[in-house]
C-alpha positions, 0 to 999 in steps of 0.5 A: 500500500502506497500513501504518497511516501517515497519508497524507503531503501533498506540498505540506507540504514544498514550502511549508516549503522555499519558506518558509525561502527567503522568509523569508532574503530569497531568494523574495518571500514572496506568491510563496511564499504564492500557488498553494500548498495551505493546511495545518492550522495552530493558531489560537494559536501561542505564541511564545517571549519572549526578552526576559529571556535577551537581557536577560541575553546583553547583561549578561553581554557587558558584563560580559566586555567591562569586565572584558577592558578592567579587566585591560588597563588594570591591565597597562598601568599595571603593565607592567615592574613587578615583573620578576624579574632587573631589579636587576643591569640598570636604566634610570637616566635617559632623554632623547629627542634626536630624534624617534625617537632617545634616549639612555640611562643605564643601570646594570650593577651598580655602573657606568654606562654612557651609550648611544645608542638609534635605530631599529635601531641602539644604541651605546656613548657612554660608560662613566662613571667617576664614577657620578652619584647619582641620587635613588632613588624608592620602587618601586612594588609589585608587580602581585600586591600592588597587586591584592590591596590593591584587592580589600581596600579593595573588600571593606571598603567 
């Protein structure tokens, strides 16, 4: 019974199921091609150039990898920079004694307190009576700042 519908080919679907297959590697593609009906092709299939959008696929991954590597190295170079809290609590001054082994000087408001630190295990050695005057270096500014004064150098160049 025919309602107006060309007369579809049998083999058009066989040979583009087998194609596929061919070109994943999975069928020798003369096998592929041997035996099998030849169907209407056009002489000029224009193919897409892909050239720009790789281009621009490979650009734009550069671009996300060096900003991901940009913010990694800023929170490296500004971590414990800035924390809310620190004042009340503070390392002083640290000296390594071993090798996974150190021993701290820490600041509790007006005390100091010299502590053991190993693996699993942080003790007590002393609490000073005497604090010892250390010299208090410019702190640094806070991540937010530091960023904001590179962004305005960048932007005056």
């Amino acid at each position: 019974m025919n309602t107006g519908a060309a007369a579809m080919n049998p083999w058009a679907y066989c040979r583009q199921c087998l194609g596929w297959w061919g070109l994943l590697g999975l069928l020798p593609i003369p096998v592929v091609a041997a035996g099998l009906p030849a169907t209407t092709t056009p002489a000029n299939i224009a193919l897409p150039d892909l050239t720009g959008e790789t281009v621009h696929m490979l650009g734009v991954l550069g671009l996300v990898l060096g900003t991901i590597y940009a913010l990694s190295w800023m929170l490296k170079r500004a971590h414990g920079r800035g924390r809310p809290g620190s004042h009340a609590l503070r390392s002083v001054a640290a000296l390594s004694v071993g090798a996974r082994e150190r021993v701290v000087l820490i600041q509790v408001g007006e005390r100091q307190m010299l502590i053991g630190v190993a693996p699993g295990n942080v003790r007590l050695l002393r609490v000073l009576d005497d604090p010892i005057e250390t010299v208090t270096l410019k702190t640094p500014p806070a991540f937010s700042e530091a960023l904001q004064r590179m962004l305005r150098r960048g932007a005056g160049r």
